[in-house]
N, C-alpha and C positions, 0 to 999 in steps of 0.2 A: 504494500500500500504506500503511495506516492506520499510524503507529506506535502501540503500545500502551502505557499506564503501569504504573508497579514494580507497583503492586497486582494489575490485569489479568494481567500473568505471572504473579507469585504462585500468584493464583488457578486460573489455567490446570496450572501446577506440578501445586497439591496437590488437583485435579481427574483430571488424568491420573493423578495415584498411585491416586486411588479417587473414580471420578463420584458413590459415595452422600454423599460428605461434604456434608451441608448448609449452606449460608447459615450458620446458627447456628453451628456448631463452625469454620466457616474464617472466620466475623470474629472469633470465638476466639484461634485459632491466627495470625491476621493482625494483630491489636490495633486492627480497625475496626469501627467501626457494624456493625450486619448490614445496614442499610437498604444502604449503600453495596457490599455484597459482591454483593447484590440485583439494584441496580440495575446494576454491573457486568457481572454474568451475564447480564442481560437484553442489554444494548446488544454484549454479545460478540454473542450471539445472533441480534439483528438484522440484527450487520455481519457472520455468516456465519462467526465464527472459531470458534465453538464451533458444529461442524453437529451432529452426535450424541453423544449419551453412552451408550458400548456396555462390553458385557462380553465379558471376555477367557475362552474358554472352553478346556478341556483337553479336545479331543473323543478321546483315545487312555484316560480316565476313565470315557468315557460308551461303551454298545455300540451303535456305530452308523456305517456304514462308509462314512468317506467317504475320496476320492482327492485332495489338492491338489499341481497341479503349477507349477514356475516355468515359464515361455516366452521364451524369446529370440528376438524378434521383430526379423531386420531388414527396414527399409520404403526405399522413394523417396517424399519428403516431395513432398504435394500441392502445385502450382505457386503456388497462392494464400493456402493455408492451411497449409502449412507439415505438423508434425506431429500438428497439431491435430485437422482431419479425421478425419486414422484412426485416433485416437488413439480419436475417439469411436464410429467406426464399430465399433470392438473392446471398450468398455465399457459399450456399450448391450446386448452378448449377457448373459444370466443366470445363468452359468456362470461369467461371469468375474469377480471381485474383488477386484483391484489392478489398474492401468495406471498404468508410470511411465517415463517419459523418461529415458533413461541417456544416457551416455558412455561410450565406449569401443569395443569389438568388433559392437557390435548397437544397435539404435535404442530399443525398447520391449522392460521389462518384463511380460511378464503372467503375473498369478497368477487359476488356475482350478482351480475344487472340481467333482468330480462321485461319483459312486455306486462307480463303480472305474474301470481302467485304460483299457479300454477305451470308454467315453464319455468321457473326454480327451480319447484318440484321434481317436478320431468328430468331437468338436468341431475339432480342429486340421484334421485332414484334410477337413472336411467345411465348416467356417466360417470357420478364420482365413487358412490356406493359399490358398483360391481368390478372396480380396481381392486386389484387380490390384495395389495395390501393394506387398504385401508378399511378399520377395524369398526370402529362407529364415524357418526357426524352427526352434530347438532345444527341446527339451522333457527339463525336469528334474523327477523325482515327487520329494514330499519324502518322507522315508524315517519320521521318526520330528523333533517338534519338540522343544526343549531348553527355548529362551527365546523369547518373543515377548513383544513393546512393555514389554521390561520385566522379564515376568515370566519367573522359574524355573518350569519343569513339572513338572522330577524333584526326587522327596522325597527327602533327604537323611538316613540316619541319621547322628546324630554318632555321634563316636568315644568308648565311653566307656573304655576303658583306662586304663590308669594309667600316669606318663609315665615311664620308668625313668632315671633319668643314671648316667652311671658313676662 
């Protein structure tokens, strides 16, 4: 594992707050060249630490009905490849996206989107379940998101009031 310099995180930082910020306003904000913000970016890029730059969307905003559910996945780790194998055997389906190695009560994370409740379903029952080695799976639908990577979902009115003391 590469260690990165102050700038590199930096960068990463105030990239995660918002990917449009360009070169130009985060050698700004950073007190560097831009050439070096640049070239930073780039060589992130090439070593694979920066893979996408995506947008965080509020799809309970948008009309369009989708289902995501957690999965608690537990497995018997392949003899050779450990938890690696199934890990990918379960990330390559298109439905799924997140696979994460825990601790604790269950082995694998999965988060999977579909149309509604029932092609979850389908999916678990019909693709994750009949993997030989995975042992049980709990499945959690998420009900309604608050926060994600960060961000608030719910608008907040302030309070305009007037504060009374006695």
């Amino acid at each position: 594992m590469k260690e990165l310099s102050e700038l590199s995180l930096n960068i990463l930082t105030l990239l995660k707050e918002d990917a449009r910020r360009s070169p130009e306003l985060l050698a700004t904000l950073l007190g560097v060249k831009e050439k070096e913000i640049r070239d930073a970016i780039a060589q992130m890029e090439e070593d694979n630490v920066i893979v996408k730059y995506a947008t965080v969307v509020n799809w309970s905003k948008v009309d369009e009905d989708k289902v995501t559910a957690l999965i608690e996945v537990q497995i018997t780790p392949e003899r050779e490849r450990g938890f690696e194998g199934i890990a990918e055997r379960i990330y390559l389906f298109p439905q799924v996206k997140s696979v994460y190695l825990m601790s604790g009560a269950y082995d694998l994370l999965v988060e999977v989107e579909g149309k509604n409740l029932r092609e979850v379903a389908n999916f678990v029952s019909d693709k994750l379940s009949p993997i030989e080695s995975v042992l049980s799976t709990k499945t959690h639908f998420i009900l309604k998101k608050y926060k994600q990577d960060g961000i608030i979902f719910e608008d907040h009115e302030d309070d305009h009031r007037l504060v009374i003391s006695p």
